[in-house]
N, CA, C and O atoms as a GROMACS GRO file, in nm:
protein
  300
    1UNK      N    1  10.655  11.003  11.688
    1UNK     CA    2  10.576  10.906  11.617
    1UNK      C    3  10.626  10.900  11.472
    1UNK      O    4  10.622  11.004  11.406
    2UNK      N    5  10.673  10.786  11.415
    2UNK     CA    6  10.680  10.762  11.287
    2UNK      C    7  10.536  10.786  11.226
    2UNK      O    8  10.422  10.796  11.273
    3UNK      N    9  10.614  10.791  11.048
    3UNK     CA   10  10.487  10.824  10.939
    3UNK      C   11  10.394  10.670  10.947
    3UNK      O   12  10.274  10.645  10.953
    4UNK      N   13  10.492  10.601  10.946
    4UNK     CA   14  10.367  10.486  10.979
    4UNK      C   15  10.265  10.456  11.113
    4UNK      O   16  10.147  10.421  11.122
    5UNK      N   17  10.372  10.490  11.212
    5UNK     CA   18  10.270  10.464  11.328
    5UNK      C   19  10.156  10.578  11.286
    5UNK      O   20  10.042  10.535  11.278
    6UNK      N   21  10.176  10.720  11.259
    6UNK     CA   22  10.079  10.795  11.228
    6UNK      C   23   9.990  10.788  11.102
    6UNK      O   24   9.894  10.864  11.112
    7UNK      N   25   9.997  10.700  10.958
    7UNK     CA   26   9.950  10.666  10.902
    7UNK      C   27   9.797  10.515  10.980
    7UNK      O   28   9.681  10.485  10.952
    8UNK      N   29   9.905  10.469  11.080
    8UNK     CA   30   9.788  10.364  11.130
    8UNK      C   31   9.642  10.439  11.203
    8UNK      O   32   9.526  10.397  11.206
    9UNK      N   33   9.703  10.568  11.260
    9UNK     CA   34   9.584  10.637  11.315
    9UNK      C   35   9.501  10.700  11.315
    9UNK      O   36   9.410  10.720  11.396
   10UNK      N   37   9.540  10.764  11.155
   10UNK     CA   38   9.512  10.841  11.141
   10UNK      C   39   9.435  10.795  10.941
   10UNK      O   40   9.356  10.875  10.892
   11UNK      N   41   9.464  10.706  10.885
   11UNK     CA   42   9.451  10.678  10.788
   11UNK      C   43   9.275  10.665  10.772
   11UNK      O   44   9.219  10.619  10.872
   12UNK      N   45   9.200  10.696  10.676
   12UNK     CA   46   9.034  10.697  10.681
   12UNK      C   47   9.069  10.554  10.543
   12UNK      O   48   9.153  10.564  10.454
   13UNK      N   49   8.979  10.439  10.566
   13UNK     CA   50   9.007  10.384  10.452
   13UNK      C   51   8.898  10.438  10.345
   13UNK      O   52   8.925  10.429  10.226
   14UNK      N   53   8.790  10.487  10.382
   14UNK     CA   54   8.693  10.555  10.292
   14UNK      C   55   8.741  10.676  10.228
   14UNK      O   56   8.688  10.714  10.124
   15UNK      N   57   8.834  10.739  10.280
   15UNK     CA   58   8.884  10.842  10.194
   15UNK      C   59   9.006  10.874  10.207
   15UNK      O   60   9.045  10.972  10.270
   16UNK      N   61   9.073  10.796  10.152
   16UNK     CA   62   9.238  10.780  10.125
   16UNK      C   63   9.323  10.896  10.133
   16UNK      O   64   9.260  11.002  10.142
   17UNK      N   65   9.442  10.905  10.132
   17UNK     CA   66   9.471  10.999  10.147
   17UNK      C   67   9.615  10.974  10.048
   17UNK      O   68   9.583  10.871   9.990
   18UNK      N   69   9.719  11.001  10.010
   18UNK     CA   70   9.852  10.964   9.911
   18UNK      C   71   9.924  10.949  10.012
   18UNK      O   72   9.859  10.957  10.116
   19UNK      N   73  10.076  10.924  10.029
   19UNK     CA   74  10.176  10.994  10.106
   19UNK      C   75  10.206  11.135  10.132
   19UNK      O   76  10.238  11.198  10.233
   20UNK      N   77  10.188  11.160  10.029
   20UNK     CA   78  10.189  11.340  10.030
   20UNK      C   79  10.130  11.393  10.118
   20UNK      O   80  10.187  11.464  10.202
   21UNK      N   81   9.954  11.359  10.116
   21UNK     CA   82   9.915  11.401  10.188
   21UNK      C   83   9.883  11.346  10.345
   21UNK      O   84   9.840  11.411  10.440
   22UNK      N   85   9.917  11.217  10.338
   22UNK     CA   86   9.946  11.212  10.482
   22UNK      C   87  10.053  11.248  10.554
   22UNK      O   88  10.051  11.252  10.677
   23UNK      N   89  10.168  11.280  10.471
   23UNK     CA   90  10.266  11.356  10.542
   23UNK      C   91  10.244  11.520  10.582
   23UNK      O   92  10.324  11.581  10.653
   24UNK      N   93  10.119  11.582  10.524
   24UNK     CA   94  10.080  11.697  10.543
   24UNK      C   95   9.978  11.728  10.674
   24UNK      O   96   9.968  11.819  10.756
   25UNK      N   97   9.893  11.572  10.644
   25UNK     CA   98   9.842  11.537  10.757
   25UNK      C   99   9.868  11.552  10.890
   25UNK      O  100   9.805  11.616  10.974
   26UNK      N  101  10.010  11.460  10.903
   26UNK     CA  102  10.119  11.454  10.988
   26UNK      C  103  10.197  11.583  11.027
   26UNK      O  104  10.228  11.619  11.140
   27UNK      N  105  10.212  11.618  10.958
   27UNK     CA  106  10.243  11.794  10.999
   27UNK      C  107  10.159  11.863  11.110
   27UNK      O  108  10.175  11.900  11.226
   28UNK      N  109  10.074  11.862  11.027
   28UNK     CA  110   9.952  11.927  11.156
   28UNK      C  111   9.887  11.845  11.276
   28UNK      O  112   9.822  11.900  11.365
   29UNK      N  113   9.906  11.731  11.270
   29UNK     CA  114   9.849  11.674  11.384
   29UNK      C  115   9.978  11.689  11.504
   29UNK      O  116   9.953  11.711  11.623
   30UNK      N  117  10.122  11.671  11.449
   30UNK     CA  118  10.199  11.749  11.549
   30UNK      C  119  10.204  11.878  11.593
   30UNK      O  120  10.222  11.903  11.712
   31UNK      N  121  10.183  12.003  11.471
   31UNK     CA  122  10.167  12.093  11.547
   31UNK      C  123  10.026  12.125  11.626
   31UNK      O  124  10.001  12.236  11.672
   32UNK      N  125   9.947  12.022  11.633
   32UNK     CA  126   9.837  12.059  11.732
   32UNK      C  127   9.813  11.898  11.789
   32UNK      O  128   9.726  11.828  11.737
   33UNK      N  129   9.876  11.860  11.871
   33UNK     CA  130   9.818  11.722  11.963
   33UNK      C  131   9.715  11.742  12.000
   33UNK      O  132   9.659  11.633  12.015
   34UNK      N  133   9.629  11.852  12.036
   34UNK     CA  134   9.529  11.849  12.113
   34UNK      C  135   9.380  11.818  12.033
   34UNK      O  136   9.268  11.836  12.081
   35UNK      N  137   9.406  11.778  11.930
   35UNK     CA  138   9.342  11.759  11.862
   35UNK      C  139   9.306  11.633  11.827
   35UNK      O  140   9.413  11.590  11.782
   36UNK      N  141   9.221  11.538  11.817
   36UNK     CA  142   9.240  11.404  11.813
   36UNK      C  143   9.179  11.361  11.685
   36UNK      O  144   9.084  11.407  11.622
   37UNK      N  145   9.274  11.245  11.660
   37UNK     CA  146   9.180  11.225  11.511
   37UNK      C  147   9.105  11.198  11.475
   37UNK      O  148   9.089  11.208  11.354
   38UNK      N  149   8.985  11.133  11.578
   38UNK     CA  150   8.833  11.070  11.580
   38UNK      C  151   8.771  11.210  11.598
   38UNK      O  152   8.656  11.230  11.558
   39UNK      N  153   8.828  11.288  11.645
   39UNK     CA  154   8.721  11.422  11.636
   39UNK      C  155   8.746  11.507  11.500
   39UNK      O  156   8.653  11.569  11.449
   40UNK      N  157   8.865  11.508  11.448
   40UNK     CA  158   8.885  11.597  11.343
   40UNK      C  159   8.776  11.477  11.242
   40UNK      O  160   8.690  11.529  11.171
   41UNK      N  161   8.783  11.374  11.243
   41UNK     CA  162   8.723  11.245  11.155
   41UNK      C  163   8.590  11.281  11.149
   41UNK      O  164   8.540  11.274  11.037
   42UNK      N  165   8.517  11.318  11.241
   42UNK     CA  166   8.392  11.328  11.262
   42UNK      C  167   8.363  11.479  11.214
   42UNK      O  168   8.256  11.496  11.157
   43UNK      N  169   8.450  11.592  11.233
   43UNK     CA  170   8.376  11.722  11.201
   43UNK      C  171   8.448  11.674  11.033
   43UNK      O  172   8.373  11.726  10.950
   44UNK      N  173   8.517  11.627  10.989
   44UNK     CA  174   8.498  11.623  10.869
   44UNK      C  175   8.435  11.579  10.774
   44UNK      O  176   8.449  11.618  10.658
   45UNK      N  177   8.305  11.437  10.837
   45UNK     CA  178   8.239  11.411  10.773
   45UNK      C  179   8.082  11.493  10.770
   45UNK      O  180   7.989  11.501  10.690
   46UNK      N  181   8.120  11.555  10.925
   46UNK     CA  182   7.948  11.642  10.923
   46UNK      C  183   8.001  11.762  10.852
   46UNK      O  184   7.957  11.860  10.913
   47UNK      N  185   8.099  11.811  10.720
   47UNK     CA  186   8.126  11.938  10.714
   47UNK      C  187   8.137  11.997  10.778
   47UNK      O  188   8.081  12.102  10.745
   48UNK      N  189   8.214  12.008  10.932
   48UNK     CA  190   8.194  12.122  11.021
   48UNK      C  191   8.309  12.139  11.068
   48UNK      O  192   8.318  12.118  11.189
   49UNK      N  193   8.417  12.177  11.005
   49UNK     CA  194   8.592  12.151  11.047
   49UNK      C  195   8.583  12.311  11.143
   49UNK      O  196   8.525  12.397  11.077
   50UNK      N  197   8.618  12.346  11.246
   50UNK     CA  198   8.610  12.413  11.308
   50UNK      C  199   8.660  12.548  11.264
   50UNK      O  200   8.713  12.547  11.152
   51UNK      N  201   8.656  12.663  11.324
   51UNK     CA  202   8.660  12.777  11.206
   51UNK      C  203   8.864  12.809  11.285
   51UNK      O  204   8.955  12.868  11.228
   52UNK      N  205   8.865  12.742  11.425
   52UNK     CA  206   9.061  12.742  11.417
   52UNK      C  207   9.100  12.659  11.336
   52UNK      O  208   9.186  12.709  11.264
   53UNK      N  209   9.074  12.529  11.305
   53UNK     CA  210   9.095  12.437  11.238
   53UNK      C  211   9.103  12.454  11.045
   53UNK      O  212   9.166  12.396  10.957
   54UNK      N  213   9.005  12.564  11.047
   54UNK     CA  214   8.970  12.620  10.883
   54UNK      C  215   9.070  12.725  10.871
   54UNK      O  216   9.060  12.776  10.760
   55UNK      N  217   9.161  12.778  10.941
   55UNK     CA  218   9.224  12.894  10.974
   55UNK      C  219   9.350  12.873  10.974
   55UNK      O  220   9.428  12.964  10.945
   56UNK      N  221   9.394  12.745  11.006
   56UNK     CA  222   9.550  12.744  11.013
   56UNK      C  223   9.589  12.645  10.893
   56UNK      O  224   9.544  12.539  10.848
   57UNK      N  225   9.734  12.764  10.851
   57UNK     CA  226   9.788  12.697  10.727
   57UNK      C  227   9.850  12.572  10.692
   57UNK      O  228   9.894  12.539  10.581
   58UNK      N  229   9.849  12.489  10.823
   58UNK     CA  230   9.861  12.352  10.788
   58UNK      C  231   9.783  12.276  10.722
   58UNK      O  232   9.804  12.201  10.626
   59UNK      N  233   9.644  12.314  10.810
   59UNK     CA  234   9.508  12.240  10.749
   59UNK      C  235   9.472  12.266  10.600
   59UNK      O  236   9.431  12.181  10.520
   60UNK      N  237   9.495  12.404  10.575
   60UNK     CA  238   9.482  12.438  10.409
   60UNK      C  239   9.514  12.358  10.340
   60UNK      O  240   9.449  12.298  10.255
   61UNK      N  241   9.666  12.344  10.383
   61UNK     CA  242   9.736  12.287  10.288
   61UNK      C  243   9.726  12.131  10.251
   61UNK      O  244   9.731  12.085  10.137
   62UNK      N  245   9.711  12.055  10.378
   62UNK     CA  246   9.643  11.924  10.315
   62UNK      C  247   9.497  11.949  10.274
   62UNK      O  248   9.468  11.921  10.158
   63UNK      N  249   9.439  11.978  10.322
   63UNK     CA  250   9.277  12.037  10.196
   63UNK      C  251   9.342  12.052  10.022
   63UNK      O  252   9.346  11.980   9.922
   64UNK      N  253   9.381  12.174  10.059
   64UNK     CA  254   9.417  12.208   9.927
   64UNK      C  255   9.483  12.074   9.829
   64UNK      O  256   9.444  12.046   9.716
   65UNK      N  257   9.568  12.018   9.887
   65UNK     CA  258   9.653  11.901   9.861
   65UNK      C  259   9.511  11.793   9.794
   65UNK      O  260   9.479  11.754   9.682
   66UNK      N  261   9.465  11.779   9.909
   66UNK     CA  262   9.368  11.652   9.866
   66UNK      C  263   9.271  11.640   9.787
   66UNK      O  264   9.224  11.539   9.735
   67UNK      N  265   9.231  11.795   9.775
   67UNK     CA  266   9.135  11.827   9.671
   67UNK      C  267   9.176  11.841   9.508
   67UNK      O  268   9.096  11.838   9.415
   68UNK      N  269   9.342  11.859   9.497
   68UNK     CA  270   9.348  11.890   9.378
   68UNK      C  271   9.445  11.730   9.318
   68UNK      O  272   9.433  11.683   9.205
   69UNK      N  273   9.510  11.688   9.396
   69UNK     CA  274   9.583  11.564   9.392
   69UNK      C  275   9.472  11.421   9.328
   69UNK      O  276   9.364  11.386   9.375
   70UNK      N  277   9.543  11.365   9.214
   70UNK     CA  278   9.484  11.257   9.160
   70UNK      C  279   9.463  11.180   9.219
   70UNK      O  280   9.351  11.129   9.210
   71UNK      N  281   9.584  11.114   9.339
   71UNK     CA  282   9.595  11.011   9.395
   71UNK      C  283   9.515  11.004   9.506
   71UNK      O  284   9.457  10.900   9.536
   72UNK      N  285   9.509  11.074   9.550
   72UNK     CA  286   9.378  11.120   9.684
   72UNK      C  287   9.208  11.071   9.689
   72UNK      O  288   9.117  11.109   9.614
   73UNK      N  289   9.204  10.993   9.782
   73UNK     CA  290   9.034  10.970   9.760
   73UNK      C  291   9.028  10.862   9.678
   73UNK      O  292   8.918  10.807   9.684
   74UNK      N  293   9.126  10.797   9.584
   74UNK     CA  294   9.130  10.666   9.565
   74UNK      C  295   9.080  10.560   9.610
   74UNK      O  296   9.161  10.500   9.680
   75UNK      N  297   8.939  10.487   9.598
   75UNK     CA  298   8.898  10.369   9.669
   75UNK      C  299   8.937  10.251   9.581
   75UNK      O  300   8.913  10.136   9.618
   0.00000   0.00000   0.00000
């Protein structure tokens, strides 16, 4: 999957994300397919990102990314 096809699927327009971090995004949604993005979408808005999901250093790292990045969350 290209960054764009995976930007189309994965993109929240309520809470933006940069390139950066959708390429970090993109990282981890390959190393875990089993994961879908309407479900990661949903435990992320009830705060409830799963405690494998809170655990692996992909996910950190776009967290970390999005939380400290200017461009991020941009409406």
């Amino acid at each position: 999957m290209t960054q764009n096809q995976f930007n189309d699927q994965w993109s929240i327009e309520e809470l933006p994300a940069c390139d950066t971090g959708m390429e970090l995004l993109k990282h981890f949604s390959d190393a875990h397919p089993e994961i879908a993005a309407h479900v990661l979408r949903l435990l992320a808005w009830a705060d409830q990102v799963d405690e494998f999901i809170a655990a692996d250093p992909l996910w950190n790292a776009y967290t970390r990314h999005v939380g400290q990045c200017p461009h991020c969350n941009e409406l």
